[in-house]
PAPA-737899 format. One record per residue (C-alpha): residue number from 1; residue in one letter; x negated, y negated, z. Coordinates in steps of 0.05 Angstrom, whole numbers, plus 5000, padded with zeros to 4 digits. Each point is the difference from the previous one (the first is absolute). Last residue first. Layout:
// residues N
   n res    u    v    w
 NUM   A    X    Y    Z
...
// end
This chain:
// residues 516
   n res    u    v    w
 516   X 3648 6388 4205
 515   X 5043 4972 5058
 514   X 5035 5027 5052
 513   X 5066 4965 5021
 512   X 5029 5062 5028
 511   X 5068 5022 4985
 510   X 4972 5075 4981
 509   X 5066 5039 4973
 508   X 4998 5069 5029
 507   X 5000 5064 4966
 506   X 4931 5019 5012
 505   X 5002 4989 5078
 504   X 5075 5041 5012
 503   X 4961 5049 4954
 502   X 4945 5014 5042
 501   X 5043 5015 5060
 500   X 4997 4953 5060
 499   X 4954 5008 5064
 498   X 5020 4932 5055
 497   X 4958 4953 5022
 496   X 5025 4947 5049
 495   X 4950 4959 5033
 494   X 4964 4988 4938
 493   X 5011 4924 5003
 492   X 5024 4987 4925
 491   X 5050 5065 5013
 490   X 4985 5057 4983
 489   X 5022 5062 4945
 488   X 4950 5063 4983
 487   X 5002 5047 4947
 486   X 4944 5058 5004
 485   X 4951 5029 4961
 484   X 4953 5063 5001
 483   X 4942 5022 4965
 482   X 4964 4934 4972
 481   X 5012 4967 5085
 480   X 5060 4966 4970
 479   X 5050 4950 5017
 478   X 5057 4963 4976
 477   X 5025 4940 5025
 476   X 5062 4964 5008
 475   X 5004 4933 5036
 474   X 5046 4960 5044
 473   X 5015 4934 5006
 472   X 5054 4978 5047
 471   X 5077 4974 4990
 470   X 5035 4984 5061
 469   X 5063 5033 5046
 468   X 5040 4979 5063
 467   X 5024 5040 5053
 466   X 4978 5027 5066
 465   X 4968 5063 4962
 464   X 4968 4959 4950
 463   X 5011 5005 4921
 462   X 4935 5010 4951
 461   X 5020 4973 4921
 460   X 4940 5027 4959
 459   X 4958 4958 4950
 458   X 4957 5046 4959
 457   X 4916 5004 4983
 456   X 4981 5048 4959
 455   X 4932 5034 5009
 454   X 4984 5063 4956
 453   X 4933 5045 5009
 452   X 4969 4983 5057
 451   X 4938 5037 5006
 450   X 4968 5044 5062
 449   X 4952 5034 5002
 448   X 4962 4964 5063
 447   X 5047 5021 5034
 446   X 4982 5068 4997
 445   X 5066 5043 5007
 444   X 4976 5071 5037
 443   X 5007 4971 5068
 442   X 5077 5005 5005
 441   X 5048 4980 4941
 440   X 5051 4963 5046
 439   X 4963 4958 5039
 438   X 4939 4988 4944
 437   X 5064 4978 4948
 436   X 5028 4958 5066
 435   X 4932 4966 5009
 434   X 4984 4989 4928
 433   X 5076 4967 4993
 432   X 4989 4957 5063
 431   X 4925 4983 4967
 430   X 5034 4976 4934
 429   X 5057 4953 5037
 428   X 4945 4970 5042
 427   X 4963 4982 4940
 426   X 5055 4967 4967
 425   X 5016 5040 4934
 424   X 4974 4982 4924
 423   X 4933 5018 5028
 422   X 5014 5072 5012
 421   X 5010 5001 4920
 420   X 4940 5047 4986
 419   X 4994 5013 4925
 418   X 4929 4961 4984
 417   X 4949 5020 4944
 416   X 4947 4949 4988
 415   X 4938 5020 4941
 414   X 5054 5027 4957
 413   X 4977 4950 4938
 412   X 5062 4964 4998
 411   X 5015 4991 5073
 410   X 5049 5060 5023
 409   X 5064 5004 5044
 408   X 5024 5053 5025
 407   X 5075 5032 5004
 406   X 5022 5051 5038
 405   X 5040 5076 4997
 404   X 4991 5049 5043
 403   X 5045 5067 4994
 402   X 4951 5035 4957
 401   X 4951 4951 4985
 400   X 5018 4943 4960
 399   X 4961 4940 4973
 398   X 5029 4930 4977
 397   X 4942 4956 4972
 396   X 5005 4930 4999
 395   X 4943 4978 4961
 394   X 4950 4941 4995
 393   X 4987 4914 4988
 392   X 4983 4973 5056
 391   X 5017 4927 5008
 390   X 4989 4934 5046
 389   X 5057 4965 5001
 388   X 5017 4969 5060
 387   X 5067 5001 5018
 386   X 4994 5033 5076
 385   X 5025 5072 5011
 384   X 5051 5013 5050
 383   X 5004 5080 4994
 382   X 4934 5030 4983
 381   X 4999 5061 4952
 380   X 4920 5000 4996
 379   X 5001 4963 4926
 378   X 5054 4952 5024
 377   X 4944 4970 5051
 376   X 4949 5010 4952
 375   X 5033 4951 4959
 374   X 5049 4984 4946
 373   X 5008 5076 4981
 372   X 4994 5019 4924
 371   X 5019 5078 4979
 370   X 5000 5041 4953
 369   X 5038 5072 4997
 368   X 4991 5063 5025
 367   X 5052 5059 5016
 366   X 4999 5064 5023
 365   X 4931 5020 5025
 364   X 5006 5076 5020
 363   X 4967 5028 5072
 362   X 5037 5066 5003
 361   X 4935 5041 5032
 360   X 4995 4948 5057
 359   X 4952 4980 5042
 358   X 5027 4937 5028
 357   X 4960 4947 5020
 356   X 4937 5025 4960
 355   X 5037 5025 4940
 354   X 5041 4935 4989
 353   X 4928 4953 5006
 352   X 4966 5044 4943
 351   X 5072 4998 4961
 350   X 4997 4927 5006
 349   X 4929 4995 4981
 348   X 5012 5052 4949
 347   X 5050 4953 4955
 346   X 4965 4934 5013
 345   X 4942 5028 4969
 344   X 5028 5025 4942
 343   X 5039 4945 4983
 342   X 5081 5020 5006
 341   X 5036 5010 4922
 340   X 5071 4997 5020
 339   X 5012 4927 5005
 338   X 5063 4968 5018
 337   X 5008 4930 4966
 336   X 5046 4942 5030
 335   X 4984 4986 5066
 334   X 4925 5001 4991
 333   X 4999 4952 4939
 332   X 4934 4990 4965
 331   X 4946 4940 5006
 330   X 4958 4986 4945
 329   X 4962 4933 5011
 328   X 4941 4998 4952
 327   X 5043 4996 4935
 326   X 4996 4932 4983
 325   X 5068 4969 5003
 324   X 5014 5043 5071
 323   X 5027 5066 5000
 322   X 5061 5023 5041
 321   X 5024 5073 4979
 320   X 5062 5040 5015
 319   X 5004 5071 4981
 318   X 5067 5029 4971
 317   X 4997 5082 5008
 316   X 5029 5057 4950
 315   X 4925 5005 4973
 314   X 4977 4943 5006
 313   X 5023 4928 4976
 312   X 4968 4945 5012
 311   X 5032 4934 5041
 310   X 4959 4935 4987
 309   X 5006 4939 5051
 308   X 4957 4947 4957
 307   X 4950 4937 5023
 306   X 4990 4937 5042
 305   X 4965 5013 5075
 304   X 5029 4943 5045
 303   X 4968 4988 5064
 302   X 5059 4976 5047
 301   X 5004 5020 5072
 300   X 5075 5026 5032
 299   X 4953 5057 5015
 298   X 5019 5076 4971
 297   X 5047 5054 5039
 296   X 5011 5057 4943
 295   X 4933 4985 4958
 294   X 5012 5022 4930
 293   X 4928 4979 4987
 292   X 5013 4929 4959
 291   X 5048 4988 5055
 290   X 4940 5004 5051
 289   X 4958 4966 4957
 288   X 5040 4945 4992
 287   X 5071 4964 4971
 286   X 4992 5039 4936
 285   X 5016 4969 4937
 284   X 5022 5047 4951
 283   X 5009 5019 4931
 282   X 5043 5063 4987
 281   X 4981 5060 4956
 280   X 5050 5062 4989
 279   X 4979 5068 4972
 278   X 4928 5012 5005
 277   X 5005 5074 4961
 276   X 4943 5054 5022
 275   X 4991 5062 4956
 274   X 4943 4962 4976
 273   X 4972 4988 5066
 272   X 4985 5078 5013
 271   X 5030 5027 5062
 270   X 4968 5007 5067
 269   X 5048 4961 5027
 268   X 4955 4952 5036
 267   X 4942 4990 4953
 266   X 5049 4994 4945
 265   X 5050 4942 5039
 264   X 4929 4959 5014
 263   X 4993 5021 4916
 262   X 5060 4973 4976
 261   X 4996 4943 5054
 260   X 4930 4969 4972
 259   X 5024 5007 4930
 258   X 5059 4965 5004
 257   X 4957 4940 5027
 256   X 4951 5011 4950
 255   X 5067 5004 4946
 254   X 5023 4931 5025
 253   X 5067 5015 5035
 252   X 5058 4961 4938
 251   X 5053 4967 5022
 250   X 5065 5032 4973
 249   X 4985 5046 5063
 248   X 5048 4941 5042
 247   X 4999 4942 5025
 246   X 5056 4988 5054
 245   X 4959 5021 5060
 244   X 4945 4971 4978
 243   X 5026 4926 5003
 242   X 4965 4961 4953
 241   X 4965 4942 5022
 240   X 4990 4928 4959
 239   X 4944 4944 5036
 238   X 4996 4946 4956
 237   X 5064 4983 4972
 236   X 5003 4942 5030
 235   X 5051 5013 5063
 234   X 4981 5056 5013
 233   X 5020 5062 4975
 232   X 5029 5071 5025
 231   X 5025 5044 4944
 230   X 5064 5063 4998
 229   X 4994 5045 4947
 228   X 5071 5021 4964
 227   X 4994 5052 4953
 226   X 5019 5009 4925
 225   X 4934 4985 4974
 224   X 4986 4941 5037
 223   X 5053 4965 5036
 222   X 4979 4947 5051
 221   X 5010 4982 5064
 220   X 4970 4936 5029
 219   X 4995 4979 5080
 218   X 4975 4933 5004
 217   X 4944 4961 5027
 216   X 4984 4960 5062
 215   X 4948 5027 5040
 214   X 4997 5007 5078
 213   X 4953 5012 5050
 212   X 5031 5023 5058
 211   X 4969 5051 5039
 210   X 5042 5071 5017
 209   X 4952 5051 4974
 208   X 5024 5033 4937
 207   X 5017 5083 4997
 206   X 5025 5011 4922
 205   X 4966 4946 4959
 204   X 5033 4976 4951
 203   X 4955 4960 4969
 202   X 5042 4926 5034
 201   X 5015 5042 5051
 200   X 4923 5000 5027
 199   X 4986 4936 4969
 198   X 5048 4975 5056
 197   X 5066 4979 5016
 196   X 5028 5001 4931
 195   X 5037 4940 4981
 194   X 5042 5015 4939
 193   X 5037 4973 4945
 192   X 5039 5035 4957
 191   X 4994 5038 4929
 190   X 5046 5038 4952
 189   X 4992 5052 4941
 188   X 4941 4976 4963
 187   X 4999 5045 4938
 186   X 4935 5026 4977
 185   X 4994 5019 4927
 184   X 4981 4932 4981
 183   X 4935 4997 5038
 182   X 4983 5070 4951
 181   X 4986 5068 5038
 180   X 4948 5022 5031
 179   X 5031 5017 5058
 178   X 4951 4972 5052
 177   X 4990 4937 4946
 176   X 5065 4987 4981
 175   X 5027 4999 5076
 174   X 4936 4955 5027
 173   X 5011 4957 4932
 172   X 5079 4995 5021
 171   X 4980 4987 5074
 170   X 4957 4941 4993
 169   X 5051 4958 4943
 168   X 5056 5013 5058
 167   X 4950 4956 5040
 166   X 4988 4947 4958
 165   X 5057 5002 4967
 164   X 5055 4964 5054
 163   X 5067 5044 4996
 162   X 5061 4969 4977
 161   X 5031 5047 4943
 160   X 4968 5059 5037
 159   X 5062 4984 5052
 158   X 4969 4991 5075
 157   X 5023 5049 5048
 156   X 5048 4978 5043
 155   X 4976 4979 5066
 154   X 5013 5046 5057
 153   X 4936 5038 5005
 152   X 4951 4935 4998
 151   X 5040 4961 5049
 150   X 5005 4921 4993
 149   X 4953 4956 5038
 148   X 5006 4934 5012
 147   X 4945 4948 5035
 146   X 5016 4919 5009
 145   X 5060 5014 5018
 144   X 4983 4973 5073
 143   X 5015 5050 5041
 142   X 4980 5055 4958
 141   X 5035 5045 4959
 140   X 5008 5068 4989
 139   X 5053 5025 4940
 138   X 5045 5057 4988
 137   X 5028 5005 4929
 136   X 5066 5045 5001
 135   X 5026 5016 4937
 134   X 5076 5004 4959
 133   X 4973 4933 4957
 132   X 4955 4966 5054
 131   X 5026 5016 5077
 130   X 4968 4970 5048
 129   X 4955 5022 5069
 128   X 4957 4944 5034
 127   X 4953 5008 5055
 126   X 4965 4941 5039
 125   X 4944 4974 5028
 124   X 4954 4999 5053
 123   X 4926 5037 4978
 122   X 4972 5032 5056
 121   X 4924 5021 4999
 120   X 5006 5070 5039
 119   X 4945 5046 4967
 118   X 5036 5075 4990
 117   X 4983 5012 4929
 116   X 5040 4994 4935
 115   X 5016 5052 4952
 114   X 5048 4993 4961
 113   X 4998 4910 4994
 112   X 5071 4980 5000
 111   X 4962 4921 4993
 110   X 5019 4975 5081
 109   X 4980 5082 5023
 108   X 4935 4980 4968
 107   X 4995 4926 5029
 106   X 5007 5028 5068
 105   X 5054 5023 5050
 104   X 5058 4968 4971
 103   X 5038 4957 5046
 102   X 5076 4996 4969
 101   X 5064 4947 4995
 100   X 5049 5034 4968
  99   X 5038 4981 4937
  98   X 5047 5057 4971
  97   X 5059 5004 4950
  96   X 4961 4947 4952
  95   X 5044 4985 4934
  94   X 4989 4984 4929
  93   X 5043 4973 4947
  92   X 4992 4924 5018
  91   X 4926 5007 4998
  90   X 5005 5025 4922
  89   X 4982 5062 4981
  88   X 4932 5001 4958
  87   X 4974 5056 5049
  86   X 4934 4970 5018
  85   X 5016 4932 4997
  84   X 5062 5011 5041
  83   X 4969 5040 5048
  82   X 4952 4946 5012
  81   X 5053 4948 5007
  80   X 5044 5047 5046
  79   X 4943 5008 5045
  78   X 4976 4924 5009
  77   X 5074 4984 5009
  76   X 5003 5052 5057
  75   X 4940 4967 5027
  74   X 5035 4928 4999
  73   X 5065 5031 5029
  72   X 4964 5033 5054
  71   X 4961 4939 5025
  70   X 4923 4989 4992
  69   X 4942 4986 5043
  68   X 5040 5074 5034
  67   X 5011 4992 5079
  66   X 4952 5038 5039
  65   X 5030 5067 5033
  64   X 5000 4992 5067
  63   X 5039 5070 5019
  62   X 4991 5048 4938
  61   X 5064 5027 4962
  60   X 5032 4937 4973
  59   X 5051 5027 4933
  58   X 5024 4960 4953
  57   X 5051 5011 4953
  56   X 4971 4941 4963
  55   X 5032 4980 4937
  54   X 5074 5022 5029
  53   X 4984 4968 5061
  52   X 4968 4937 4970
  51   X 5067 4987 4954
  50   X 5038 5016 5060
  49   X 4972 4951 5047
  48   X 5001 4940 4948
  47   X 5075 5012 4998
  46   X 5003 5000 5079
  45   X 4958 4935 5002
  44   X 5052 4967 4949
  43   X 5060 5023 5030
  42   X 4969 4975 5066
  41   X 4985 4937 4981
  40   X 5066 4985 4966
  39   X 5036 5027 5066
  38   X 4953 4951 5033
  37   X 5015 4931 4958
  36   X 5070 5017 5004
  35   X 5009 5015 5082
  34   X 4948 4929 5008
  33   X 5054 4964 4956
  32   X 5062 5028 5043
  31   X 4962 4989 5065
  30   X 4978 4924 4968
  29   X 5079 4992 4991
  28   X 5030 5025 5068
  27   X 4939 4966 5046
  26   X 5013 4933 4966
  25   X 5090 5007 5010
  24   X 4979 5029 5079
  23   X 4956 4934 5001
  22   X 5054 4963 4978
  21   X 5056 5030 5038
  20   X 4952 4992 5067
  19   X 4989 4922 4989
  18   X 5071 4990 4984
  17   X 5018 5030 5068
  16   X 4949 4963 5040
  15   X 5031 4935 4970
  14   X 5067 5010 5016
  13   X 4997 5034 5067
  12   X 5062 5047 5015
  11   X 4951 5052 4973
  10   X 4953 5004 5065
   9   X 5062 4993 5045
   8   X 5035 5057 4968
   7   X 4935 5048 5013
   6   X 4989 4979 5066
   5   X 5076 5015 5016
   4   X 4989 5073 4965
   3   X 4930 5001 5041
   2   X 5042 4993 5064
   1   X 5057 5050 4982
// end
């Protein structure tokens, strides 16, 4: 009731009233002009919102990210410009569905290098996907604009209408002159550009360290013949490399290098190197010696050796040479040939060394065939070997006497003869299988005698008593005093070692990570 009263008498003044209608009258036309001048702000902030959000899409996954020298709608600009010029579609036609703002780990990663190595020099920037006539282009760019990159494998191939000459011009004379065929024969099929991460993938090279030391060039195929071979060149034309894998026995071995393998394959067969037939011829370029040497673990080092993979036939058999372009490095296959004709030497050194551990009138070799280890380390049947190469060239040799049956290994000349694979197991595990063979057999097993034959190694799931169950490595071994042999299995302790039949050992899978 009192501020009703207070309220009347405040209006029931003439002059104080007029002074509050006027002021309500201001406040009512500069809140209506103020209401305008914002909704028109707003509509236009919120329409300059969308545009950038449908440019941008963008995404801020690291905390304290620096904010670009440039804005998204001037780099997306930058893209569509470039994409324009490369495509010939106009800028109007083309549309980004992803801007992100991205650290690249170092100027390789920033270029798609392949293989880049693990040096953290951060490049901020940003990532651009587009679609350009039914494809997606991804870009990198930096924060400025100042550097773009478009990816090698997802631009279109450039039409042979449009290619530069210089370096097209390399790989037509490289083409003519390895078929020997006409430059007008050779067709240029398509070409695009490439940065290759180092000279290593630039020749192909098939185990590459990780440095980064690019070249700019392209990636050419060509038909010649009828086939397709596929070219790496830089960017002048100087350096052109033909990918061996796709170049075929249409190049012709030099007769001294067929030579040289007719009569390696000869010496080896025993048959005459006229009945010999070379029948497919490959150029190479090996990554190193190691790869050179059919080396199964080989260094990520390379020391390329140029020259031909040659397969020969003999007899019913396909043998797999590497030679390199003069003819001093032969190297054959070990995986792929079997070879019944054992040296001499090698031959009676293993029977000398099968008679004296087991004296037996059934001693029979079964089966031969060449070999290359890495090391001496795969030589002696070691488990973990290390990746050095360092390479004896010899025989596996599988020998059976009566029920015994093992493998040795050989050197070439049968000066080293080793069939003992007690150092495949932990040497606790080997001395709790001795102890239960000498336990069980009585005095008259010498331990001293005795060889282990197989070794696999197996993961077996062991359950508790009190519950609860876990996977532990276990191994299967045979072994063999030369008369007798038994099948053991243990665990990687040897607190538990338990007999097992000789066939529950042979027919196991080994899951161990051995190497050869």
């Amino acid at each position: 009731m009192k501020l009703h009263y207070q309220r009347t008498a405040l209006l029931s003044r003439p002059f104080v009233a007029k002074s509050i209608f006027l002021s309500l009258a201001l406040t009512s036309v500069l809140s209506s002009g103020v209401a305008l001048a914002t909704s028109e702000a707003a509509s236009a902030y919120a329409s300059r919102t969308q545009t950038a959000q449908a440019l941008q899409d963008l995404d801020q996954p690291v905390q304290n990210r620096r904010v670009p020298k440039r804005s998204p709608q001037a780099i997306a600009q930058r893209v569509l410009q470039d994409a324009s010029q490369r495509s010939g579609v106009p800028v109007n036609q083309l549309s980004i569905s992803r801007l992100t703002a991205t650290t690249f780990d170092n100027s390789c990663t920033f270029n798609f290098g392949e293989i880049c190595n693990d040096i953290y020099q951060p490049i901020s920037g940003w990532k651009a996907v587009l679609n350009v006539k039914g494809q997606t282009w991804t870009y990198h760019i930096n924060q400025s604009g100042s550097r773009i990159v478009l990816d090698p494998k997802v631009v279109k191939e450039t039409p042979v209408s449009t290619m530069p000459g210089a370096y097209i011009d390399a790989v037509i004379m490289d083409a003519s002159r390895r078929a020997t065929i006409s430059p007008a024969e050779v067709r240029i099929l398509q070409s695009r550009p490439m940065t290759f991460g180092n000279p290593c993938v630039f020749n192909f090279g098939e185990i590459c360290t990780k440095e980064y030391n690019p070249i700019d060039g392209y990636e050419v195929w060509a038909q010649v013949k009828g086939q397709t071979w596929k070219y790496h060149v830089d960017r002048g034309g100087t350096r052109v490399v033909l990918d061996p894998k796709v170049a075929t026995s249409t190049i012709t071995l030099p007769s001294a290098l067929q030579t040289r393998i007719l009569n390696d394959a000869a010496t080896r067969s025993g048959l005459p190197a006229s009945s010999l037939q070379i029948t497919q011829a490959t150029q190479r370029t090996f990554s190193n010696s190691c790869v050179f040497g059919f080396g199964e673990v080989c260094p990520m080092i390379y020391q390329p050796i140029e020259g031909w993979e040659a397969v020969v036939k003999v007899r019913d058999q396909s043998w797999t040479y590497h030679i390199d372009r003069t003819g001093a490095q032969l190297a054959l296959d070990p995986r792929l040939t079997s070879v019944g004709r054992l040296p001499a030497a090698v031959e009676n050194g293993v029977r000398q060394n099968a008679k004296t551990w087991t004296n037996s009138s059934t001693l029979q070799i079964v089966s031969a065939k060449s070999q290359t280890w890495g090391n001496s380390c795969a030589f002696n049947f070691g488990k973990l070997c290390p990746a050095n190469y360092q390479p004896i060239d010899g025989w596996e040799v599988k020998v059976n006497a009566g029920p015994l049956e093992w493998t040795y290994h050989t050197n070439r000349d049968g000066s080293q003869i080793v069939m003992d694979r007690r150092g495949v197991l932990p040497s606790r595990v080997a001395d709790a299988i001795a102890r239960d063979v000498a336990k069980r057999s009585g005095p008259s097993v010498d331990l001293n005698s005795l060889r282990f034959l197989e070794v696999k190694e197996q993961s077996k799931r062991v359950c508790f008593l009190f519950g609860g169950c876990r996977n532990e490595l276990a191994y299967l071994t045979i072994v063999s005093n030369g008369r007798q042999q038994w099948g053991y299995e243990s665990d990687d302790q040897g607190r538990r070692v338990l007999p097992v039949s000789i066939a529950q050992v042979r027919q196991a899978t080994d899951n161990s990570i051995s190497q050869r």
